[in-house]
Backbone as CSV, one residue per row, in Angstrom:
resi,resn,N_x,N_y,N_z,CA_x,CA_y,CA_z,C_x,C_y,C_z
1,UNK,45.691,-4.277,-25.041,45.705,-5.464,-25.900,46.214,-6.674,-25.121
2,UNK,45.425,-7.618,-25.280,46.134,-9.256,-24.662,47.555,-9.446,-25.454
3,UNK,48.355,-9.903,-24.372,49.739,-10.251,-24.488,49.873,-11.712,-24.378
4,UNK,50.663,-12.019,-25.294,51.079,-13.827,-25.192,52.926,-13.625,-25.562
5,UNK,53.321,-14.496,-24.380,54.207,-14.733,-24.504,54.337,-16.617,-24.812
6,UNK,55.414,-16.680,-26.174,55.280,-18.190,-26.484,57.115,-18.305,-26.459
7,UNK,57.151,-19.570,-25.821,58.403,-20.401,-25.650,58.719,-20.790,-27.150
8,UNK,59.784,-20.883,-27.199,60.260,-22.110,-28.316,59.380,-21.301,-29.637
9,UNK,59.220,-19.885,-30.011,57.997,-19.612,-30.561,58.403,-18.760,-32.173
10,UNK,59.732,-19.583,-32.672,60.581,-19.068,-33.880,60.151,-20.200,-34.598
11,UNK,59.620,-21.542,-34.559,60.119,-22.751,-34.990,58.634,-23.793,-34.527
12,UNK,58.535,-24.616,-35.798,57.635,-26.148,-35.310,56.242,-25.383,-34.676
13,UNK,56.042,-26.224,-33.671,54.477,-26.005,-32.640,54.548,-24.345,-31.916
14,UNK,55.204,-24.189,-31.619,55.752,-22.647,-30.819,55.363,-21.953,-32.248
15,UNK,56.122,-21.502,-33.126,55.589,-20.886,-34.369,54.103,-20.757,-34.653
16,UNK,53.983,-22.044,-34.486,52.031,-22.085,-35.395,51.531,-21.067,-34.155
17,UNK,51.556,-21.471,-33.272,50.843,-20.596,-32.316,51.066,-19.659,-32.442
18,UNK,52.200,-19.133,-32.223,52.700,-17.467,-32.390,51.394,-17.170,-33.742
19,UNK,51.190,-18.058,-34.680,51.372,-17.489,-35.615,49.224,-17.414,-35.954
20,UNK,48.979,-18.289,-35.125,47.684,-18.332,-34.570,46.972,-17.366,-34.130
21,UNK,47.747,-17.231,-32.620,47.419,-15.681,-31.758,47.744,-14.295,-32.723
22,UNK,48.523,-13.961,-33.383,48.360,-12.969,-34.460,47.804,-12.928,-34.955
23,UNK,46.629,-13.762,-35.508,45.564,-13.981,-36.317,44.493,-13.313,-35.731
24,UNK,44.596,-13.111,-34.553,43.346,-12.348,-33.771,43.506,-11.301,-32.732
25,UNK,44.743,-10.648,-33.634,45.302,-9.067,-32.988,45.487,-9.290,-31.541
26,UNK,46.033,-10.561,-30.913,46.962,-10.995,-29.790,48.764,-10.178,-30.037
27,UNK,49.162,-9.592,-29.086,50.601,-8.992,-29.083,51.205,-10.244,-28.993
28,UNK,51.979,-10.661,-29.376,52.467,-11.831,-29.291,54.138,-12.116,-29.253
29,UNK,54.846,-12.389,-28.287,56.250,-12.426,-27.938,56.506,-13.956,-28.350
30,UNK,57.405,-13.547,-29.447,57.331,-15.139,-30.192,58.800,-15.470,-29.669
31,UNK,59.371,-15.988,-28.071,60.876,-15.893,-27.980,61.426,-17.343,-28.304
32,UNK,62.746,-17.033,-29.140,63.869,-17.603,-29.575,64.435,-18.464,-28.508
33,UNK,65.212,-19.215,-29.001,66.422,-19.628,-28.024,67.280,-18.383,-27.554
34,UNK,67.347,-17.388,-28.888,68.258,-16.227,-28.255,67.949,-15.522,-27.429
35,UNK,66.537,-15.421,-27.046,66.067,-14.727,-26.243,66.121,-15.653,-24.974
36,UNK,65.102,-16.712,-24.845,65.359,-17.407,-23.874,66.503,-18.927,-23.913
37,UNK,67.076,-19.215,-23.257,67.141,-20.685,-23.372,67.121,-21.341,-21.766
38,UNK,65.920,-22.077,-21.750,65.400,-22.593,-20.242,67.281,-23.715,-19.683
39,UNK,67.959,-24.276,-20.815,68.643,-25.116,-20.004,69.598,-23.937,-19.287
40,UNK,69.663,-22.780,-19.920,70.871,-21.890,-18.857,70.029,-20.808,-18.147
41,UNK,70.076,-21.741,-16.711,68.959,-20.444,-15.338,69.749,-19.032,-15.858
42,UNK,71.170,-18.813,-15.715,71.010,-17.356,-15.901,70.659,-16.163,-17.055
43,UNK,70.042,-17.193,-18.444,69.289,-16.981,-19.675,68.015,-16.661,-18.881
44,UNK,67.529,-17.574,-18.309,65.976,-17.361,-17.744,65.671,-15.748,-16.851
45,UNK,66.823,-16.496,-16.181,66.755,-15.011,-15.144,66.493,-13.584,-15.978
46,UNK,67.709,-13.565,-17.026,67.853,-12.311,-17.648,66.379,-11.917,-18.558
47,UNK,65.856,-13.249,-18.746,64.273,-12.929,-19.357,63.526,-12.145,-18.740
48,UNK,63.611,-13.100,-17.218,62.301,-12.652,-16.434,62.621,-11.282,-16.425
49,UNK,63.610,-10.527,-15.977,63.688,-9.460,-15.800,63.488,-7.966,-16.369
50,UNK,62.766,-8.670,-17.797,62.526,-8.045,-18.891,60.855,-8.288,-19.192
51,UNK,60.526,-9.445,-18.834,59.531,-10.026,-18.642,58.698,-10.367,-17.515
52,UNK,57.881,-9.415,-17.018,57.516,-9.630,-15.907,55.703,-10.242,-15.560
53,UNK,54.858,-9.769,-16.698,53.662,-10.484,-16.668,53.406,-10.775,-18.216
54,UNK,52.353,-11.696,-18.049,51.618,-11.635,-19.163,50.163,-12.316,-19.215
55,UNK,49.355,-12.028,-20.288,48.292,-12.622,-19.818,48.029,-14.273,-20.179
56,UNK,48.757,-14.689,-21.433,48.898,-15.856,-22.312,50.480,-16.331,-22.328
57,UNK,50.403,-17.432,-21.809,51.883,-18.195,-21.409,52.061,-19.374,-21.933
58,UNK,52.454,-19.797,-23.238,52.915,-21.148,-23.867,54.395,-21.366,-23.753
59,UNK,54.387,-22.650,-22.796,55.619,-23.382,-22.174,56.080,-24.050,-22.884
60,UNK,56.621,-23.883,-23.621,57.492,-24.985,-25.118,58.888,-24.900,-25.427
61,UNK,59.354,-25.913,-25.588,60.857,-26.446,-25.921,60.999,-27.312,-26.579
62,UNK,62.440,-27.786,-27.250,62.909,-28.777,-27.985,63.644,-29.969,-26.706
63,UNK,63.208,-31.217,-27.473,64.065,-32.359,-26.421,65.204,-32.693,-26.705
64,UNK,65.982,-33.669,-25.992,67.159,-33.674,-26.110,66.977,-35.401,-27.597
65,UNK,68.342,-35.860,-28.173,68.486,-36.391,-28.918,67.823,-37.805,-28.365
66,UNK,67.687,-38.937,-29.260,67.155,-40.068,-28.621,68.746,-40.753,-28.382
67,UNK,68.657,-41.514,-26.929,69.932,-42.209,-26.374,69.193,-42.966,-25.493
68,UNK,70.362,-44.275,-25.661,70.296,-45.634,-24.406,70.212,-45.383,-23.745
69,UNK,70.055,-45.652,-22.431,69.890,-45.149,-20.604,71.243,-45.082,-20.936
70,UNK,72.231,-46.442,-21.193,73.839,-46.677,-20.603,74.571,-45.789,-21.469
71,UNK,74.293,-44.568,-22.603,74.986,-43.510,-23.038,74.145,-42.073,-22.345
72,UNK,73.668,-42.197,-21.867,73.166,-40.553,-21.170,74.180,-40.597,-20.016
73,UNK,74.828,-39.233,-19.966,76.032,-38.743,-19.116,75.318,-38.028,-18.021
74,UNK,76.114,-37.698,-17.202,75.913,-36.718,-15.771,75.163,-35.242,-16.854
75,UNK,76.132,-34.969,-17.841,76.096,-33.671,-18.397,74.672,-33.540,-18.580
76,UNK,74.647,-34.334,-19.619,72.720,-34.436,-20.004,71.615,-34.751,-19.366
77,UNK,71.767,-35.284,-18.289,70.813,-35.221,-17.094,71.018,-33.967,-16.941
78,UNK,72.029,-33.079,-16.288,71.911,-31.688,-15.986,71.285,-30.975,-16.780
79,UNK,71.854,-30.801,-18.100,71.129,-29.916,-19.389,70.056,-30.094,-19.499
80,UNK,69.428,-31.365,-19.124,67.580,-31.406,-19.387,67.028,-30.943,-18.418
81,UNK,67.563,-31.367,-17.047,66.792,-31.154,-15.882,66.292,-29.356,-16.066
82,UNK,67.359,-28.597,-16.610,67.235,-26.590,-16.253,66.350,-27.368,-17.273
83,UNK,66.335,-27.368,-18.913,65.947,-27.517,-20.142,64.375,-27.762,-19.880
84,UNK,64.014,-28.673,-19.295,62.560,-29.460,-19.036,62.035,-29.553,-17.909
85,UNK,62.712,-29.157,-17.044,61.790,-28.603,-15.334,62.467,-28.018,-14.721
86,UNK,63.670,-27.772,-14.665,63.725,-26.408,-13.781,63.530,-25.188,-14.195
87,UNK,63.943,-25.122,-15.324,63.905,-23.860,-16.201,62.378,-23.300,-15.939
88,UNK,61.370,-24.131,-16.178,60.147,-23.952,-16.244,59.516,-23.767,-14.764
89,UNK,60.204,-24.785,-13.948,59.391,-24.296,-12.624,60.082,-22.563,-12.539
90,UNK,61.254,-21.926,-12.575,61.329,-21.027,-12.283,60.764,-19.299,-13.022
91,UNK,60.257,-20.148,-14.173,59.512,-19.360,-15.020,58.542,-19.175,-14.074
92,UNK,57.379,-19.599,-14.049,56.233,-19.800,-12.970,56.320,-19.504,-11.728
93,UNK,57.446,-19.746,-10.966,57.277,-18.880,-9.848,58.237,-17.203,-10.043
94,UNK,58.346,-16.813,-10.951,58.629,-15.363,-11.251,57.662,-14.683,-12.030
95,UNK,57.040,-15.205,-12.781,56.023,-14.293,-13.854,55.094,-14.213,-13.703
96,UNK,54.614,-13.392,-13.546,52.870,-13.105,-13.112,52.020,-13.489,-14.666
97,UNK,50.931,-14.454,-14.403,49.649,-14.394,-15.040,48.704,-13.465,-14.615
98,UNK,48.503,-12.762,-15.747,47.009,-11.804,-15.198,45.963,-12.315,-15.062
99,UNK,45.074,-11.989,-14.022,43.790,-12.538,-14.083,43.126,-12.923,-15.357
100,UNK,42.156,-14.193,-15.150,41.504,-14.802,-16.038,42.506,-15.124,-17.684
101,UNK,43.566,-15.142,-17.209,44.482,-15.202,-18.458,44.427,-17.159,-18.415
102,UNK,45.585,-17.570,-19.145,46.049,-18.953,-19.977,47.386,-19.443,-19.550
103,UNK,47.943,-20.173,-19.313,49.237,-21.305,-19.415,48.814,-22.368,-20.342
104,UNK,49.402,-22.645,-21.156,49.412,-24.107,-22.603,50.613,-24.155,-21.991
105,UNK,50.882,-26.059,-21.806,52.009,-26.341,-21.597,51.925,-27.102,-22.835
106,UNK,52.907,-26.925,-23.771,53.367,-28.199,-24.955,53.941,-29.369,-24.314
107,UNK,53.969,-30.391,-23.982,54.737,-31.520,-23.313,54.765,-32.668,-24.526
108,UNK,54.723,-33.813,-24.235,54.973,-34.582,-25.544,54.187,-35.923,-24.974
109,UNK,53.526,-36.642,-25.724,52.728,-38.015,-25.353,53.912,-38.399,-24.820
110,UNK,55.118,-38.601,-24.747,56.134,-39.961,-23.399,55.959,-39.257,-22.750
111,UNK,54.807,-38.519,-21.701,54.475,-38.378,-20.733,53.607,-39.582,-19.984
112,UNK,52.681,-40.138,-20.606,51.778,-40.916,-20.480,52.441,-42.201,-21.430
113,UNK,52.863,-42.498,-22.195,53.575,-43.458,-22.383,55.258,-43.342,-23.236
114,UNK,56.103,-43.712,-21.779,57.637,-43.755,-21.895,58.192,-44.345,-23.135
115,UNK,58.728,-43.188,-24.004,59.842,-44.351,-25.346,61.470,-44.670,-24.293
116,UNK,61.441,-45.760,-24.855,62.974,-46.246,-24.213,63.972,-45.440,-24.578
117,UNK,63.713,-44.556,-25.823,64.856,-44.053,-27.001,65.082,-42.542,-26.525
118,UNK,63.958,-42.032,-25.682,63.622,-40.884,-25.266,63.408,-40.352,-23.675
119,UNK,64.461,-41.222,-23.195,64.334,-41.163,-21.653,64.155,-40.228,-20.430
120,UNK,65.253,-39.446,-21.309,65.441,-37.996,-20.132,64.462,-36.897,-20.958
121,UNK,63.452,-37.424,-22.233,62.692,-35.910,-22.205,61.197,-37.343,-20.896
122,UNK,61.241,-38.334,-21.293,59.823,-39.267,-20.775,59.979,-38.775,-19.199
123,UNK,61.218,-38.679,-18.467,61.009,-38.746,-17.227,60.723,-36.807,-16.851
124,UNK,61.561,-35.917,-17.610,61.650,-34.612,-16.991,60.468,-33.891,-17.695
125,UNK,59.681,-34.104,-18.442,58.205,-34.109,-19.026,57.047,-34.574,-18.095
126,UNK,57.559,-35.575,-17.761,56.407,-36.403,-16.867,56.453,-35.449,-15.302
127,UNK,57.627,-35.391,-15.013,57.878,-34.497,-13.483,57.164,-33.268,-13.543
128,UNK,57.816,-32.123,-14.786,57.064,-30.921,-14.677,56.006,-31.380,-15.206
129,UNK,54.965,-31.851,-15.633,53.780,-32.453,-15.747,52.818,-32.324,-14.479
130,UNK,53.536,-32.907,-13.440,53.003,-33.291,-12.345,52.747,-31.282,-11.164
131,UNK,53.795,-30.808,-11.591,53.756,-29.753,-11.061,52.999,-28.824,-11.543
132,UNK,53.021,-29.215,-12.987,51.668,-27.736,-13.786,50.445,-28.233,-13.274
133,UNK,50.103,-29.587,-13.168,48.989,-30.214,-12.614,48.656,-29.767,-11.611
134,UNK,49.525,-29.963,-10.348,49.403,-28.990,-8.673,49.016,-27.852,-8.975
135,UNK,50.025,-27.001,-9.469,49.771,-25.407,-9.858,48.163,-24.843,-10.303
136,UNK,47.605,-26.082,-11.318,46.625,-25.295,-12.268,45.596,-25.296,-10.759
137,UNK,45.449,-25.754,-9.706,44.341,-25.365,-8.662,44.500,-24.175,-8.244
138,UNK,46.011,-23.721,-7.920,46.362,-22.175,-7.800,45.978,-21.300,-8.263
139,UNK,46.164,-21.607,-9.322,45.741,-20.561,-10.711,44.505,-20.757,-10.595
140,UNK,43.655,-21.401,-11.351,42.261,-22.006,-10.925,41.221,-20.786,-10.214
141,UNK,41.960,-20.039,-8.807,41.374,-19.240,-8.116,41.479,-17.646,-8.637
142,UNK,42.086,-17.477,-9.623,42.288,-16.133,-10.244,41.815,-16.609,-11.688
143,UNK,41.227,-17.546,-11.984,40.623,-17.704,-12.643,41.611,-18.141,-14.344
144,UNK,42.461,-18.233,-14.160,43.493,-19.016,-15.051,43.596,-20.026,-15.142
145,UNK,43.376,-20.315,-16.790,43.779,-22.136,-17.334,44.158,-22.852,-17.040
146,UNK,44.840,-23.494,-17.306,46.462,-24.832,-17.217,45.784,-25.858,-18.515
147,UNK,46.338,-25.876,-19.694,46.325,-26.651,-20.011,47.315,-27.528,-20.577
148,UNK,47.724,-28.303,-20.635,48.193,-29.281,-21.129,48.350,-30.072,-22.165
149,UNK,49.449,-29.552,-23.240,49.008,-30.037,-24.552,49.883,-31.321,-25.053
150,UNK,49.895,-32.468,-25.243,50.809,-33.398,-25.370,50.568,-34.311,-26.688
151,UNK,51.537,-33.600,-27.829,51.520,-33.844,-29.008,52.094,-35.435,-29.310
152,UNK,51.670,-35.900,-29.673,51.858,-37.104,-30.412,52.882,-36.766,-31.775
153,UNK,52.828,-37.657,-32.692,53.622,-37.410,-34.198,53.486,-36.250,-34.817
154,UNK,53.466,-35.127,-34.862,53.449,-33.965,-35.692,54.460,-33.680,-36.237
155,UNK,54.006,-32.711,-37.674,54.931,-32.957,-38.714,55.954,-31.305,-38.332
156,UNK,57.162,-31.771,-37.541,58.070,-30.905,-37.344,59.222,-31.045,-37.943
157,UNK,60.737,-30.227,-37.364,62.123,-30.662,-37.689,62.109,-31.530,-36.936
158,UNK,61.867,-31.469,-35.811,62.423,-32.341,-34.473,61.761,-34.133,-34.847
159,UNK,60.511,-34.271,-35.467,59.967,-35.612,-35.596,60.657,-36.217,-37.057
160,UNK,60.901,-35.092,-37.930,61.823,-35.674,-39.217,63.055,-36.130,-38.649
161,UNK,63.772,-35.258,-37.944,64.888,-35.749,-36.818,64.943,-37.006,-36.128
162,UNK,63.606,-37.364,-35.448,64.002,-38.984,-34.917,63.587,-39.761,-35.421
163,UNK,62.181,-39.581,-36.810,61.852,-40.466,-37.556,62.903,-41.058,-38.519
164,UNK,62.979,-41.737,-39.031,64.068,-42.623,-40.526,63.423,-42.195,-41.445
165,UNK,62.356,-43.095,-41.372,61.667,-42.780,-42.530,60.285,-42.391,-42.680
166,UNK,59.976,-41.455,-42.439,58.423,-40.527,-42.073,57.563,-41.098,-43.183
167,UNK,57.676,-41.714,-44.691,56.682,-41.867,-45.051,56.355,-43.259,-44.717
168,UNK,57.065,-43.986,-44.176,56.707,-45.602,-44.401,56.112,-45.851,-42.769
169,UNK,56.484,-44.694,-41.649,55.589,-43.966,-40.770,54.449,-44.037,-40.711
170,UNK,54.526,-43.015,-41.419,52.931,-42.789,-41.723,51.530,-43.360,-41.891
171,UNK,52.148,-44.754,-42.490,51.197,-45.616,-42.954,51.056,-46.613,-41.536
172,UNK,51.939,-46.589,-40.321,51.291,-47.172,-39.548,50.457,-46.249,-38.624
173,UNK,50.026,-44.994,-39.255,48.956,-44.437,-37.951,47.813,-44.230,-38.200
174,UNK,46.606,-43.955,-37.348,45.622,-44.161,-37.945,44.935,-43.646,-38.739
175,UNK,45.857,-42.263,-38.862,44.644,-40.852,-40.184,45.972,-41.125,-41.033
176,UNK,47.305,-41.633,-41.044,48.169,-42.158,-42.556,48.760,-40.712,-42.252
177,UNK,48.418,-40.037,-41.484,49.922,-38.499,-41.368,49.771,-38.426,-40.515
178,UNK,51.089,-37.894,-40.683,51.243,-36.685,-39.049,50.577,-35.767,-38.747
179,UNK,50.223,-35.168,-37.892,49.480,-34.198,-37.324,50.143,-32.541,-38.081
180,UNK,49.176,-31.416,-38.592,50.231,-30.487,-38.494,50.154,-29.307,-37.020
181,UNK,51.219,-28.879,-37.182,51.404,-27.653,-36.345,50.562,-26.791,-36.168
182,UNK,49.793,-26.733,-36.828,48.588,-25.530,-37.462,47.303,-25.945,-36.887
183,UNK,47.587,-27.216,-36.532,46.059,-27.800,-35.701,46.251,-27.579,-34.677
184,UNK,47.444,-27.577,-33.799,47.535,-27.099,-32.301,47.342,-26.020,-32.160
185,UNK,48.022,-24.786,-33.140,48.057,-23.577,-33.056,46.294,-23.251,-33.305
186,UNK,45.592,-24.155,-34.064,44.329,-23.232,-34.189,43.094,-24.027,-32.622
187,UNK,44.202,-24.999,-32.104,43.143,-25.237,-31.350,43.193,-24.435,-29.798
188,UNK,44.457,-24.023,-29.914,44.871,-22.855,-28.740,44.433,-21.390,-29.011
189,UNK,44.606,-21.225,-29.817,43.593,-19.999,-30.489,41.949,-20.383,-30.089
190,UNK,42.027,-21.314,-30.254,39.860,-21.392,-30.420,39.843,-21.173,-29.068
191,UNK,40.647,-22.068,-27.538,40.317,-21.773,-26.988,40.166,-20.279,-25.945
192,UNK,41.331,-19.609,-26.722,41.357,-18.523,-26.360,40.375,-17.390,-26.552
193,UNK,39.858,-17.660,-28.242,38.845,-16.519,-28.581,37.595,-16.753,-27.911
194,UNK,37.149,-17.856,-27.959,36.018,-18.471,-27.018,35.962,-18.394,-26.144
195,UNK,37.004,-18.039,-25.055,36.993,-17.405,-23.981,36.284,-18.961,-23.431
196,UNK,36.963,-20.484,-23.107,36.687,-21.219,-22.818,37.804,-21.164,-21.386
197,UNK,37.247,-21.066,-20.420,37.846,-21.378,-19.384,38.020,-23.016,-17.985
198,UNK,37.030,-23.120,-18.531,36.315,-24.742,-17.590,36.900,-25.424,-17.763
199,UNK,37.855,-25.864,-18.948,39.167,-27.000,-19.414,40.269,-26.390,-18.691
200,UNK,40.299,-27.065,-17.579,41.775,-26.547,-16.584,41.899,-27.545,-15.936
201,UNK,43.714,-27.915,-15.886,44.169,-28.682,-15.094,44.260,-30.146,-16.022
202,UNK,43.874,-29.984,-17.338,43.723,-31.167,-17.823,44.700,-31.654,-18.815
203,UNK,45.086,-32.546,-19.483,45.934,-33.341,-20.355,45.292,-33.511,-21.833
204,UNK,45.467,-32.755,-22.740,44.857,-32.856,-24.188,46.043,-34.111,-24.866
205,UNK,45.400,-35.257,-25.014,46.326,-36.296,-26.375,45.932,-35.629,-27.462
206,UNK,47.217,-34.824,-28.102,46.870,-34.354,-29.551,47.933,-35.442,-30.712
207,UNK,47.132,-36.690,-30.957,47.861,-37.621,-31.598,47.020,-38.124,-31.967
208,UNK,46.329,-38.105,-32.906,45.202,-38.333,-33.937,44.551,-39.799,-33.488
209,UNK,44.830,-40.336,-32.203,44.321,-41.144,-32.275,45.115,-42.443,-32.127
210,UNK,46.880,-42.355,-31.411,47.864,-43.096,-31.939,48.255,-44.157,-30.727
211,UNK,47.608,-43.559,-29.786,48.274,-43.863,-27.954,46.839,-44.800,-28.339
212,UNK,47.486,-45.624,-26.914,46.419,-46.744,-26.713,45.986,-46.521,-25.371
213,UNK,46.371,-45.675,-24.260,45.773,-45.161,-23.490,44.501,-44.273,-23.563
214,UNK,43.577,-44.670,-22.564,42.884,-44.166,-22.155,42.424,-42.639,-21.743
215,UNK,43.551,-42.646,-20.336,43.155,-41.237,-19.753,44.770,-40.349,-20.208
């Protein structure tokens, strides 16, 4: 049976998926913070070691709170850096993808355009960004994905969390809601059952339409 292991996969976007890939008799390792937590390497470590391949790999986490540049501490640079790229580069170079298998990275649109309010997820998003990008040619040759999923407004805890007021929100975007969870999860599913492989290496805007960028 195909195995998926999903990050962040109790909760929000991580959930739907988990909850997606079960939909189509995928084994599915839906891990916790308790199980993993990427900001403490020796959490990771103790994963990998339990965890050694799989064929389906969704890279997902929660960001840190919104803060000024002139209130982010030494501390919280550290905690994001394991949290949002190191944690993750060391996932990847320990865990085997099986042939012709998947990586979904969840990342967040302040990849492609920086919130001021959201600094240390805009910059340590954008970095490991750049490295799943390198990687997916690697992979590429064993015939594995990379994709790249970078959610815009979706209706989570974490967006009720930095929104005020989500309904008066709403009305400035262009479909009037948020995105749900259930659309990522079924669009990672489609590409999985479809056995679509040719979308690699690339950047999905899943934001109904909200970014004013281009590529």
């Amino acid at each position: 049976m195909t195995r998926a292991i999903v990050l962040g996969g109790s909760r929000g976007i991580g959930k739907a998926i988990s909850d997606s890939l079960k939909s189509v008799e995928i084994d599915v390792f839906a891990a916790s913070k308790n199980d993993i937590d990427t900001s403490n390497l020796n959490s990771v470590r103790k994963f990998l070691e339990k965890n050694t391949q799989t064929d389906i790999l969704v890279i997902n986490t929660g960001g840190p709170a919104p803060k000024p540049f002139s209130a982010i501490t030494e501390e919280d640079w550290n905690l994001y850096h394991n949290q949002l790229f190191l944690g993750f580069c060391t996932i990847l170079q320990n865990i085997k993808i099986n042939d012709n298998g998947y990586i979904f990275l969840i990342s967040s649109s302040v990849i492609k355009e920086p919130n001021s309010k959201l600094i240390i997820s805009s910059a340590y998003r954008a970095a490991f960004s750049e490295v799943f990008k390198v990687l997916s040619k690697e992979y590429a040759q064993k015939n594995i994905s990379c994709i790249n999923i970078a959610p815009g407004p979706i209706n989570t805890d974490r967006t009720q969390e930095l929104i005020e007021n989500v309904k008066e929100f709403e009305k400035s975007l262009p479909m009037k809601r948020l995105g749900n969870p259930e659309e990522i999860g079924n669009f990672v599913k489609a590409i999985i059952e479809n056995k679509i492989k040719y979308l690699s290496g690339v950047t999905i805007n899943f934001d109904g339409a909200n970014s004013n960028y281009i590529f």
